[in-house]
CHARMM internal coordinates of N, CA and C (Angstrom, degrees):
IC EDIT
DIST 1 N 1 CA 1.4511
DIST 1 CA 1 C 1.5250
ANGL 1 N 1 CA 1 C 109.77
DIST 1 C 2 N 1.2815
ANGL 1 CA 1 C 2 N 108.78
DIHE 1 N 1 CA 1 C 2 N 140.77
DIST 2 N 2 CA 1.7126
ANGL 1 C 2 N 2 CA 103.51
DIHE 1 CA 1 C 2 N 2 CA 173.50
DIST 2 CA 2 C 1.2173
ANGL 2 N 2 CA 2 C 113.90
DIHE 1 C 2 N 2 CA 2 C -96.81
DIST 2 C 3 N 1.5645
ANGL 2 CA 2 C 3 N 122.04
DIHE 2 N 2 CA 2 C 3 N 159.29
DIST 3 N 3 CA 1.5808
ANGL 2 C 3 N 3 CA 114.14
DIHE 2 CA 2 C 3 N 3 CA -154.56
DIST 3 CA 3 C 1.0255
ANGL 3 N 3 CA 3 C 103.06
DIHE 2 C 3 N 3 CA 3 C -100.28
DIST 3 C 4 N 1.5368
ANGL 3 CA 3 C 4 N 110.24
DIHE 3 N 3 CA 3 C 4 N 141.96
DIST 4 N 4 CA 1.9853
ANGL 3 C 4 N 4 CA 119.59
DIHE 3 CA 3 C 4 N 4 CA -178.37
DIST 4 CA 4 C 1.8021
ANGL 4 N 4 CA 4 C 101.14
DIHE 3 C 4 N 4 CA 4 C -45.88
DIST 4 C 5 N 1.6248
ANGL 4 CA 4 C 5 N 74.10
DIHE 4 N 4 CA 4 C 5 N 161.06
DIST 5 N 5 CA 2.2103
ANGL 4 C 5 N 5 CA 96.25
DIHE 4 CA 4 C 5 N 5 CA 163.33
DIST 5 CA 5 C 1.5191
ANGL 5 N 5 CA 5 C 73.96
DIHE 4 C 5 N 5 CA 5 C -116.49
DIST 5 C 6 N 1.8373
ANGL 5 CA 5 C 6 N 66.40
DIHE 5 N 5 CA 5 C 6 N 145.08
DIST 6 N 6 CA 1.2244
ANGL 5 C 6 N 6 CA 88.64
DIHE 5 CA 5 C 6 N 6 CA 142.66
DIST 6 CA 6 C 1.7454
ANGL 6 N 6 CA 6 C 127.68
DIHE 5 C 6 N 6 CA 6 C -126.40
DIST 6 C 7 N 1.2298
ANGL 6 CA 6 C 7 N 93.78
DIHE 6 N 6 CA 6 C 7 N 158.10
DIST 7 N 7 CA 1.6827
ANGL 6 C 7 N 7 CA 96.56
DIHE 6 CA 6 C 7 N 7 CA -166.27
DIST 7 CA 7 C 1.3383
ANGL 7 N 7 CA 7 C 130.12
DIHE 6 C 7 N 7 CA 7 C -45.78
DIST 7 C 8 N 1.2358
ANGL 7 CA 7 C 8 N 108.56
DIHE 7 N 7 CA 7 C 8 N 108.44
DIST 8 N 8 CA 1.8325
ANGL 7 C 8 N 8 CA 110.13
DIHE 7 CA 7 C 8 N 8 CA -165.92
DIST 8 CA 8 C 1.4959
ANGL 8 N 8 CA 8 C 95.37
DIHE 7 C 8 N 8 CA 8 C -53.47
DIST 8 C 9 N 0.9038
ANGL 8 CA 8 C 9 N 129.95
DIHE 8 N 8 CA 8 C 9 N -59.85
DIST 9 N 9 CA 1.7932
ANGL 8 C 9 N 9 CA 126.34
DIHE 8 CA 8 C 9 N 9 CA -172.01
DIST 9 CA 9 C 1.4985
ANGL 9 N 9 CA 9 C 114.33
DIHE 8 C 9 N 9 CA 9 C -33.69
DIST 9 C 10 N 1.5893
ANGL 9 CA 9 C 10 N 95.29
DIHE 9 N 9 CA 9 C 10 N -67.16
DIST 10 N 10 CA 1.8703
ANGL 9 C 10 N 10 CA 93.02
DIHE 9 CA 9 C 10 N 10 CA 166.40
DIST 10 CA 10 C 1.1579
ANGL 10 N 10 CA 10 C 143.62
DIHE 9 C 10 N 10 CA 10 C -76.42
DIST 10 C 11 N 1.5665
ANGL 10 CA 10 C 11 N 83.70
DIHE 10 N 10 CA 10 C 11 N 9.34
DIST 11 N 11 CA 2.0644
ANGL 10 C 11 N 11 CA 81.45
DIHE 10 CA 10 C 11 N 11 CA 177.41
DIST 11 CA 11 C 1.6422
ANGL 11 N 11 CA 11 C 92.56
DIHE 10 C 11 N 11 CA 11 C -93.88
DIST 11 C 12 N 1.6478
ANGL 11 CA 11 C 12 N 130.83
DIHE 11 N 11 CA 11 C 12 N -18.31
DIST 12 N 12 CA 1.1103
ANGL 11 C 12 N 12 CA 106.87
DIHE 11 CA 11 C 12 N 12 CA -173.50
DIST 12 CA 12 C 1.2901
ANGL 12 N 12 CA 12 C 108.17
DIHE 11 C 12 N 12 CA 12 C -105.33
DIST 12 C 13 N 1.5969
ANGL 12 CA 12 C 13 N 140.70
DIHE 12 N 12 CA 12 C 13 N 31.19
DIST 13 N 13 CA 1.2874
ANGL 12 C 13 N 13 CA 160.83
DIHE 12 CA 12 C 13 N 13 CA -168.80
DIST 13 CA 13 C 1.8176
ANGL 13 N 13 CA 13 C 109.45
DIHE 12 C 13 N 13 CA 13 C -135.74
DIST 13 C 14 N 1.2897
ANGL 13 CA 13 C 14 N 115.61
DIHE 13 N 13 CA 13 C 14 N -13.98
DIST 14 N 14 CA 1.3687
ANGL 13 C 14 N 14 CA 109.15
DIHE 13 CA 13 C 14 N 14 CA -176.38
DIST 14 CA 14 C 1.5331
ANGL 14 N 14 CA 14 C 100.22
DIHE 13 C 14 N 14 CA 14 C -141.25
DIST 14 C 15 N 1.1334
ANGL 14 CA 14 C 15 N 112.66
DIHE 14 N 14 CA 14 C 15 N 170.31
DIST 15 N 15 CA 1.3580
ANGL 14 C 15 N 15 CA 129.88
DIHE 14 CA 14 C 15 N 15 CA -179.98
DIST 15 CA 15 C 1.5360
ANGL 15 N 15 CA 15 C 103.35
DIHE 14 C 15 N 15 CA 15 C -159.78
DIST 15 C 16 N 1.4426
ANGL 15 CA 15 C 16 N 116.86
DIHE 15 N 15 CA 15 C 16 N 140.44
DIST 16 N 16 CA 1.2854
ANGL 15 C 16 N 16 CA 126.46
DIHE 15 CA 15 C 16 N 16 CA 170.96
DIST 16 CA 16 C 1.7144
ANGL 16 N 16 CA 16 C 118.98
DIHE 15 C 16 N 16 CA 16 C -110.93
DIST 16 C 17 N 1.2095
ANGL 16 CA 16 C 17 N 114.82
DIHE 16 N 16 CA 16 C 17 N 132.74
DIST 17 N 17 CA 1.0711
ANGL 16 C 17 N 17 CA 112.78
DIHE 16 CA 16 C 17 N 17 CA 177.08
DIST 17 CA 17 C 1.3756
ANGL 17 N 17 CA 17 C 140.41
DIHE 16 C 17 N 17 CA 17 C -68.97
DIST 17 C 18 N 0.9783
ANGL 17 CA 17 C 18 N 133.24
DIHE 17 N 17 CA 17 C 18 N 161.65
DIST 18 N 18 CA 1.5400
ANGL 17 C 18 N 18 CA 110.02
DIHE 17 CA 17 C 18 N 18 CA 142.12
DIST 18 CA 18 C 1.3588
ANGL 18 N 18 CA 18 C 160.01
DIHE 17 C 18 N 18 CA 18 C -13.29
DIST 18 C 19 N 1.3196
ANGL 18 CA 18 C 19 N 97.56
DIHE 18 N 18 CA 18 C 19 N -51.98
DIST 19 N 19 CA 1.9157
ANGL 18 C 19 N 19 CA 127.95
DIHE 18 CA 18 C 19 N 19 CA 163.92
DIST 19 CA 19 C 1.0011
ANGL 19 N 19 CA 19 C 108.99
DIHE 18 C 19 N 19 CA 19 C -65.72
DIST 19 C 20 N 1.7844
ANGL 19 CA 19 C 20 N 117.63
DIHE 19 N 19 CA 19 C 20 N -18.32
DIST 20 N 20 CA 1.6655
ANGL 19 C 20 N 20 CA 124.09
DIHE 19 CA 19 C 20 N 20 CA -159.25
DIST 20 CA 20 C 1.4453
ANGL 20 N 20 CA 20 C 110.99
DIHE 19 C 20 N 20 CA 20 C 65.67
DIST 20 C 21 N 1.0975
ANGL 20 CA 20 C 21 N 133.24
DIHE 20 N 20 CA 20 C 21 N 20.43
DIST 21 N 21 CA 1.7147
ANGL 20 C 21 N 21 CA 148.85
DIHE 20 CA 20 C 21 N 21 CA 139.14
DIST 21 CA 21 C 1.6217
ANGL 21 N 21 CA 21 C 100.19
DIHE 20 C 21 N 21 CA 21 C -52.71
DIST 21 C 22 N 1.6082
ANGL 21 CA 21 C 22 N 92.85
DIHE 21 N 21 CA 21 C 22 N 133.02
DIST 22 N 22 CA 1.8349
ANGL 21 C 22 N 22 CA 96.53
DIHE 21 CA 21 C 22 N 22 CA 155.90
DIST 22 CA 22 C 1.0609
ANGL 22 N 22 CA 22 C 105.41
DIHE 21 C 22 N 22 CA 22 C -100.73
DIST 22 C 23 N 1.6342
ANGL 22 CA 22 C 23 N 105.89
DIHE 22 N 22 CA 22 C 23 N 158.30
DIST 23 N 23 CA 1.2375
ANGL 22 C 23 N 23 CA 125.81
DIHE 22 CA 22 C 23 N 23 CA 178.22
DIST 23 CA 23 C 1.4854
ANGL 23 N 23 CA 23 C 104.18
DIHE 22 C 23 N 23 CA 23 C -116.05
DIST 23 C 24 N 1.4361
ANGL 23 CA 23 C 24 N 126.23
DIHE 23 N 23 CA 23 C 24 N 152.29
DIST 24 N 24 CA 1.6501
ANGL 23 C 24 N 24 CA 126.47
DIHE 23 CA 23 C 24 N 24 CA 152.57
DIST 24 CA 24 C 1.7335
ANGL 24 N 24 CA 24 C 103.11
DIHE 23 C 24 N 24 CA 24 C -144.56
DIST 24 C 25 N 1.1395
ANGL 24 CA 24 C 25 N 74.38
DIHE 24 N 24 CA 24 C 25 N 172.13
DIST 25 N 25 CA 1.7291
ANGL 24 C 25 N 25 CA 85.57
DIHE 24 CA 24 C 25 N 25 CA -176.58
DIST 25 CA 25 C 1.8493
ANGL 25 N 25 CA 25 C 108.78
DIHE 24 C 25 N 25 CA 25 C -107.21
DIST 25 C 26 N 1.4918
ANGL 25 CA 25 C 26 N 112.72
DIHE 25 N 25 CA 25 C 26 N 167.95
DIST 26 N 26 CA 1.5685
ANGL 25 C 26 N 26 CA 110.58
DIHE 25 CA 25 C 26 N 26 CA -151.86
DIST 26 CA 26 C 1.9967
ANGL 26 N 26 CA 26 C 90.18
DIHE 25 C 26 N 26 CA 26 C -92.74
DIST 26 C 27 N 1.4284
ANGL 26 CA 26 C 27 N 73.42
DIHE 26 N 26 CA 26 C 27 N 157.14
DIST 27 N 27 CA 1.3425
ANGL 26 C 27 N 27 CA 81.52
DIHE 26 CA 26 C 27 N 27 CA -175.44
DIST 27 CA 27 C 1.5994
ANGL 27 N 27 CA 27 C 104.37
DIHE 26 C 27 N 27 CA 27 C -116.00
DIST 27 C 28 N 1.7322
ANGL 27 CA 27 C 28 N 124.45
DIHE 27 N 27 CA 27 C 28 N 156.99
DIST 28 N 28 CA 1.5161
ANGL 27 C 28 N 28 CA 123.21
DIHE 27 CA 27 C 28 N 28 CA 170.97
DIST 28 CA 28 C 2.1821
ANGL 28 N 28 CA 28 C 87.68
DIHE 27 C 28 N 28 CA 28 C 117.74
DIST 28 C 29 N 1.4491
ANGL 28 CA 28 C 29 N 119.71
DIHE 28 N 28 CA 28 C 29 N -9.53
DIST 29 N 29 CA 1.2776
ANGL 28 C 29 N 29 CA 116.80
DIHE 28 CA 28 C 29 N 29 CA -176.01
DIST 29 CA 29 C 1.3607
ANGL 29 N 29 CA 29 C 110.10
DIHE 28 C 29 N 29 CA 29 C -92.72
DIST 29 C 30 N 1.5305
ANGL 29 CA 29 C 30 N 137.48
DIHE 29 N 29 CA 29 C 30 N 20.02
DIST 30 N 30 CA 1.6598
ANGL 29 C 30 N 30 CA 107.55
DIHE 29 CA 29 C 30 N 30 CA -161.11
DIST 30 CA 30 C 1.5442
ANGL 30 N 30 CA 30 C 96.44
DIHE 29 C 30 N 30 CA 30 C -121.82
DIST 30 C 31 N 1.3142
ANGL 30 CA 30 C 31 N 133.18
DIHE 30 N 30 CA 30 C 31 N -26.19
DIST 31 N 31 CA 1.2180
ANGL 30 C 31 N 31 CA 129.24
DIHE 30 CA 30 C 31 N 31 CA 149.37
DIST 31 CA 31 C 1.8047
ANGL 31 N 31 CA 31 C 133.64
DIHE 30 C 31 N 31 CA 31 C -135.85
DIST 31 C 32 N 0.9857
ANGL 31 CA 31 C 32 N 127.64
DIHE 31 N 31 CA 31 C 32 N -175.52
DIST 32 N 32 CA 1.7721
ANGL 31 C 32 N 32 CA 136.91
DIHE 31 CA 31 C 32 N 32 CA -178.85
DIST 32 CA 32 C 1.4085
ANGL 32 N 32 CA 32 C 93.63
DIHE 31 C 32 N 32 CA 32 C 52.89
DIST 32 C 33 N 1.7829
ANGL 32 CA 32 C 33 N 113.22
DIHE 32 N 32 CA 32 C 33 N 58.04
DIST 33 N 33 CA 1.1623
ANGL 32 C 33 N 33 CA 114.03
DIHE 32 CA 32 C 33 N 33 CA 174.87
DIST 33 CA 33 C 1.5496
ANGL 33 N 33 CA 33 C 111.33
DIHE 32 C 33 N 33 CA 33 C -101.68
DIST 33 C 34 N 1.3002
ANGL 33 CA 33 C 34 N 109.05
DIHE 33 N 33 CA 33 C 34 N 25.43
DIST 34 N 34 CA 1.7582
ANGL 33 C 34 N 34 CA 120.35
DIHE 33 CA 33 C 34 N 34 CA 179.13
DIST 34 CA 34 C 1.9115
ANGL 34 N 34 CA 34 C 110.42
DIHE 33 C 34 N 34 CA 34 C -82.49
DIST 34 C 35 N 1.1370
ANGL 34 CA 34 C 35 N 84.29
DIHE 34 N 34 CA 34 C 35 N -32.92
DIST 35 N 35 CA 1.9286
ANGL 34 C 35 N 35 CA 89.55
DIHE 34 CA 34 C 35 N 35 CA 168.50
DIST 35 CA 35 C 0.8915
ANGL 35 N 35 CA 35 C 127.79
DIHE 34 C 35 N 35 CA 35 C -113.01
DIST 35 C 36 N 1.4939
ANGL 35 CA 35 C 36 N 124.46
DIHE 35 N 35 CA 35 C 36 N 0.95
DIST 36 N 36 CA 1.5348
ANGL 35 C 36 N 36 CA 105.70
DIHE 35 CA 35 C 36 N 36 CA 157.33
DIST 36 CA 36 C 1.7976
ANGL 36 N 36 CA 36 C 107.44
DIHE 35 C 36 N 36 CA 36 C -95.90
DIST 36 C 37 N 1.6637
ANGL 36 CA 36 C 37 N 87.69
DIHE 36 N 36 CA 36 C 37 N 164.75
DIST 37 N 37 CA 1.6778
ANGL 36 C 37 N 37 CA 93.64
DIHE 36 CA 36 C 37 N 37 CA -163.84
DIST 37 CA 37 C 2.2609
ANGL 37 N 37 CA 37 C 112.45
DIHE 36 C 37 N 37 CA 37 C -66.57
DIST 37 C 38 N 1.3106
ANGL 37 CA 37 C 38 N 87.91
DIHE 37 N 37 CA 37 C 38 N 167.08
DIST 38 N 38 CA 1.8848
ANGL 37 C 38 N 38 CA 83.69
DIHE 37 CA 37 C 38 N 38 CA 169.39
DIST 38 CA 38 C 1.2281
ANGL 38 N 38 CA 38 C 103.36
DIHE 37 C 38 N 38 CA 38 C -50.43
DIST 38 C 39 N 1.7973
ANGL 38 CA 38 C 39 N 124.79
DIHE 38 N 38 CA 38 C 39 N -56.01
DIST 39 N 39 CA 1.0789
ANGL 38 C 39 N 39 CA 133.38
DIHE 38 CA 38 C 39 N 39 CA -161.92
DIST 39 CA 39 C 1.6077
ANGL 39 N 39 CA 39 C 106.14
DIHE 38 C 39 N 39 CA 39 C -45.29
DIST 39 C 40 N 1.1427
ANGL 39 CA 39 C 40 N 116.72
DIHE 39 N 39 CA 39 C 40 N -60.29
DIST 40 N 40 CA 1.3238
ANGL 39 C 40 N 40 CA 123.68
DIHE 39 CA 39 C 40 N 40 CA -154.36
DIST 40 CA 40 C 1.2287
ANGL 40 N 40 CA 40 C 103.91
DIHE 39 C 40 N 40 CA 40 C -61.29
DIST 40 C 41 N 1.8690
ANGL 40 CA 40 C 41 N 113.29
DIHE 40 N 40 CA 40 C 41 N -48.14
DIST 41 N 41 CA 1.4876
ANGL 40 C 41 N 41 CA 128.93
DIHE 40 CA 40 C 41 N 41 CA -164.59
DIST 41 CA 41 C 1.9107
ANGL 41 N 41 CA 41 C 95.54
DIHE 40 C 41 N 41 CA 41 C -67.14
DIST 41 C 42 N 1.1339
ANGL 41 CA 41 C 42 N 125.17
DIHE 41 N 41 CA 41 C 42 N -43.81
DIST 42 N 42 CA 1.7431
ANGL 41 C 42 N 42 CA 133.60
DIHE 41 CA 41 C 42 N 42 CA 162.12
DIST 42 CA 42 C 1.4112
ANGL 42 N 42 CA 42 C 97.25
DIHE 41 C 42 N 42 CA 42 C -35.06
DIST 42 C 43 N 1.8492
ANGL 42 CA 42 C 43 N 126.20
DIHE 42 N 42 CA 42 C 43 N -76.10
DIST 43 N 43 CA 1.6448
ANGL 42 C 43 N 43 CA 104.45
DIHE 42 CA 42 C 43 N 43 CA -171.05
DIST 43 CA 43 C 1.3976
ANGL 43 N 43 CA 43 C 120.98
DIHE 42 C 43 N 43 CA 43 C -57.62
DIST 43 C 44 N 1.6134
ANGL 43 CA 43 C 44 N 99.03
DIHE 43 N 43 CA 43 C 44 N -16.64
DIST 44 N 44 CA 1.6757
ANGL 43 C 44 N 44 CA 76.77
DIHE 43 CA 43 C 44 N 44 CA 179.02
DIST 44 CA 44 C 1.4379
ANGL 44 N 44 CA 44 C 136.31
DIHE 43 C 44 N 44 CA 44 C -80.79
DIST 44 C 45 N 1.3297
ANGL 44 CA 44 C 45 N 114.62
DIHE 44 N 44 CA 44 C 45 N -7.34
DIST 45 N 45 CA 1.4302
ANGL 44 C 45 N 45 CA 122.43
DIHE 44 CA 44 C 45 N 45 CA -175.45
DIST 45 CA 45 C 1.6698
ANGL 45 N 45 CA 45 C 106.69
DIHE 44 C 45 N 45 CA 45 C -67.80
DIST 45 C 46 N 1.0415
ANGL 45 CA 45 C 46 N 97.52
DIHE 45 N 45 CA 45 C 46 N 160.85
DIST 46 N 46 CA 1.5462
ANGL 45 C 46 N 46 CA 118.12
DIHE 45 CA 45 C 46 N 46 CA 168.42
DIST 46 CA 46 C 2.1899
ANGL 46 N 46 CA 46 C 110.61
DIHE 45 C 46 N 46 CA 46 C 93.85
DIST 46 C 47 N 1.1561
ANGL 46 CA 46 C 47 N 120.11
DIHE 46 N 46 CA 46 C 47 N -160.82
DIST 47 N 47 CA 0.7735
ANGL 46 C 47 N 47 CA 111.38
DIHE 46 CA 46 C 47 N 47 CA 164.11
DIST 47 CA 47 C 1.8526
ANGL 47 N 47 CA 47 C 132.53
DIHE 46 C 47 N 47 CA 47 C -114.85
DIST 47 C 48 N 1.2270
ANGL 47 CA 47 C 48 N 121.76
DIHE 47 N 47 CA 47 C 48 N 179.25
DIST 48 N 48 CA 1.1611
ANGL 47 C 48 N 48 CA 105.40
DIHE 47 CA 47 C 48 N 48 CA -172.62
DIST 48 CA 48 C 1.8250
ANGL 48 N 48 CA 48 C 104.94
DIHE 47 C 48 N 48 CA 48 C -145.13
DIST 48 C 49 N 1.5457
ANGL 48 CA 48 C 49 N 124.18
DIHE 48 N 48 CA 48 C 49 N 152.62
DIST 49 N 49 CA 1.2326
ANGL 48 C 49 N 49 CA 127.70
DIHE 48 CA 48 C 49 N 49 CA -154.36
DIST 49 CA 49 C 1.5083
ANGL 49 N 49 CA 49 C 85.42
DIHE 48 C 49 N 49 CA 49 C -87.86
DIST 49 C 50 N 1.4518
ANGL 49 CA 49 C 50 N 120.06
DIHE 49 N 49 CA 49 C 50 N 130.34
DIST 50 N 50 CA 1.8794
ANGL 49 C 50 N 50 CA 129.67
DIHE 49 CA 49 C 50 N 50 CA 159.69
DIST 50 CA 50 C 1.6517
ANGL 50 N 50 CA 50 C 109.07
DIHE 49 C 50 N 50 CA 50 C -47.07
DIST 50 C 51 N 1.2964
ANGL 50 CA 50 C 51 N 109.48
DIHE 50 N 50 CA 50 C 51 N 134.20
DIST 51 N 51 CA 1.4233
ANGL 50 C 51 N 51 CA 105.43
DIHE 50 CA 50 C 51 N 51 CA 177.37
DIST 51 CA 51 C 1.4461
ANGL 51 N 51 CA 51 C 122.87
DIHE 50 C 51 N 51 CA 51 C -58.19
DIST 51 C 52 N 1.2257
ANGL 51 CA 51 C 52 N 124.41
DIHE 51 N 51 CA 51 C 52 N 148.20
DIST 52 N 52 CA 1.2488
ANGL 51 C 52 N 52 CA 125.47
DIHE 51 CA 51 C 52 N 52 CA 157.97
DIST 52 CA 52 C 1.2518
ANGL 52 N 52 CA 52 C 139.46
DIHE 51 C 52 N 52 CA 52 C -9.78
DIST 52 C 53 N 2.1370
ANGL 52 CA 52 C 53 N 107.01
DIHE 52 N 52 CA 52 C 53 N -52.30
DIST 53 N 53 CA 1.2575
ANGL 52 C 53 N 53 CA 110.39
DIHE 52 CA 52 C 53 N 53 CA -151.27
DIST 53 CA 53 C 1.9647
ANGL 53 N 53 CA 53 C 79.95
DIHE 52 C 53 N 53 CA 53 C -98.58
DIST 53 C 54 N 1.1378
ANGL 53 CA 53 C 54 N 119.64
DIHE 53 N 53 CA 53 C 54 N 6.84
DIST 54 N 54 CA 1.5426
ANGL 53 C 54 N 54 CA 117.94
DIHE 53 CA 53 C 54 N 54 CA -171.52
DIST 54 CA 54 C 1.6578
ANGL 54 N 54 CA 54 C 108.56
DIHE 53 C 54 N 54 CA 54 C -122.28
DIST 54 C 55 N 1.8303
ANGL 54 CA 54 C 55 N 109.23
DIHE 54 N 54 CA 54 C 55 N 30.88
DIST 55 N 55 CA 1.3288
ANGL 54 C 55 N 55 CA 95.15
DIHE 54 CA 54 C 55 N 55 CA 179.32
DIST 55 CA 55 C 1.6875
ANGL 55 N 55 CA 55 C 110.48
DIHE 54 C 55 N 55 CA 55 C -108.85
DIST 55 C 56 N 1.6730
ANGL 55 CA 55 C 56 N 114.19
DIHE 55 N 55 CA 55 C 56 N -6.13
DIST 56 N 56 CA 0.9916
ANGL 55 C 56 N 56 CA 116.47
DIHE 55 CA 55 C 56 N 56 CA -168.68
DIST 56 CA 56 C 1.6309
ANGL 56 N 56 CA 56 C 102.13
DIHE 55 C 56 N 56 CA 56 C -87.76
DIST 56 C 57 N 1.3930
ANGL 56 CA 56 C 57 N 127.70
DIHE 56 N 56 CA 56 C 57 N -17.51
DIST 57 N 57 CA 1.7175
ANGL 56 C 57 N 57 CA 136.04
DIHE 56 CA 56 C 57 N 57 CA -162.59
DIST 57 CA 57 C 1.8685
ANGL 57 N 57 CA 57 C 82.86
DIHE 56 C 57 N 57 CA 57 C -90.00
DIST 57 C 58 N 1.0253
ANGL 57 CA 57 C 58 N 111.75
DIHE 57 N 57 CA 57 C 58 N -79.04
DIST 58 N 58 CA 1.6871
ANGL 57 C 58 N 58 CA 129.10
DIHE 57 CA 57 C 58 N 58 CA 167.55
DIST 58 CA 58 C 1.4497
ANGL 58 N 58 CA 58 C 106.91
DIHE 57 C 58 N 58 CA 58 C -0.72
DIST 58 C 59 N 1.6587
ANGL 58 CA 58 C 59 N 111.41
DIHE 58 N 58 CA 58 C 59 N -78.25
DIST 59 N 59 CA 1.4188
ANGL 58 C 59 N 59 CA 119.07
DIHE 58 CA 58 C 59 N 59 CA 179.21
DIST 59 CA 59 C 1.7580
ANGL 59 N 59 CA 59 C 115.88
DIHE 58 C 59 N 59 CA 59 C -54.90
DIST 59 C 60 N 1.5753
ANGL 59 CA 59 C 60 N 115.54
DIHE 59 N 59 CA 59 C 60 N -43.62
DIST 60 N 60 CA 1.1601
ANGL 59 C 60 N 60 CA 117.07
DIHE 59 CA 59 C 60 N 60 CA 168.98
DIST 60 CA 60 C 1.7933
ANGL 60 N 60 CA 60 C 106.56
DIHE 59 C 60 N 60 CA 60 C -39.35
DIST 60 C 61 N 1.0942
ANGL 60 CA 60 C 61 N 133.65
DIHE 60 N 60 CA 60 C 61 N -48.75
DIST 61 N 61 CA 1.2675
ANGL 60 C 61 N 61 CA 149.46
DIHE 60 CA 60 C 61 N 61 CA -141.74
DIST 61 CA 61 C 1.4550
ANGL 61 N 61 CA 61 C 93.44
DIHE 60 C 61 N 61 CA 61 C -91.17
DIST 61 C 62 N 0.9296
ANGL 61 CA 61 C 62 N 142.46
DIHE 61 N 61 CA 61 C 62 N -53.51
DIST 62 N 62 CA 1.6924
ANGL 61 C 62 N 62 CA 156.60
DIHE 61 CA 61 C 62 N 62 CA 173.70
DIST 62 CA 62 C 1.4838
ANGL 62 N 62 CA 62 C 115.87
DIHE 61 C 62 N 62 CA 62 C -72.02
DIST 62 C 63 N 1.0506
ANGL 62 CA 62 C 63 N 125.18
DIHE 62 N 62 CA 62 C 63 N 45.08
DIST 63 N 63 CA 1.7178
ANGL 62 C 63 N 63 CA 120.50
DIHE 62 CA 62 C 63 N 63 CA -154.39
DIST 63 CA 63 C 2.2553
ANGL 63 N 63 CA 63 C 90.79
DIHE 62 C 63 N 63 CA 63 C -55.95
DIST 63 C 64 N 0.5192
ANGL 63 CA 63 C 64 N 89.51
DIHE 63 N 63 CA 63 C 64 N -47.82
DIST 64 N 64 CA 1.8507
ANGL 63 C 64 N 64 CA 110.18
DIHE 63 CA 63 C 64 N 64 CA -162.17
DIST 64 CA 64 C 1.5476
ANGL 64 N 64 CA 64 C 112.81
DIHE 63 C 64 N 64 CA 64 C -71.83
DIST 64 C 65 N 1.7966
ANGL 64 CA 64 C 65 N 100.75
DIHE 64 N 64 CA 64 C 65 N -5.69
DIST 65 N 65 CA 2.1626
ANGL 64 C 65 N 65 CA 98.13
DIHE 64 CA 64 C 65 N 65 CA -167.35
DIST 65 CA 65 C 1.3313
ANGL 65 N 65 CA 65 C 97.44
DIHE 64 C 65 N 65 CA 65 C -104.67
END
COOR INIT
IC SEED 1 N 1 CA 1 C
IC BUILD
């Protein structure tokens, strides 16, 4: 058998942890950040855990993480 890819897109959109939790980062921050508030542009930093109902498509996508 030849060995899966995995999806260049999601390997550079996800990261898996340790716990084997994914991680991604927030989205709505990379530009026309002149009107939304500090506040808002503040929640968006950092990262955030992939939902639930989106961890089984995700893992398909990562054969190897």
């Amino acid at each position: 058998m030849p060995k899966m890819k995995t999806k260049s897109g999601a390997a550079k959109r996800f990261k898996v942890r340790g716990s084997g939790s994914i991680k991604r980062s927030q989205a709505f921050k990379r530009h026309i950040l002149t009107k939304k508030t500090t506040k808002s542009k503040r929640q968006l930093r950092g990262m955030e855990e992939i939902h639930a109902s989106d961890v089984q498509q995700v893992r398909a996508m990562l054969p190897y993480a």
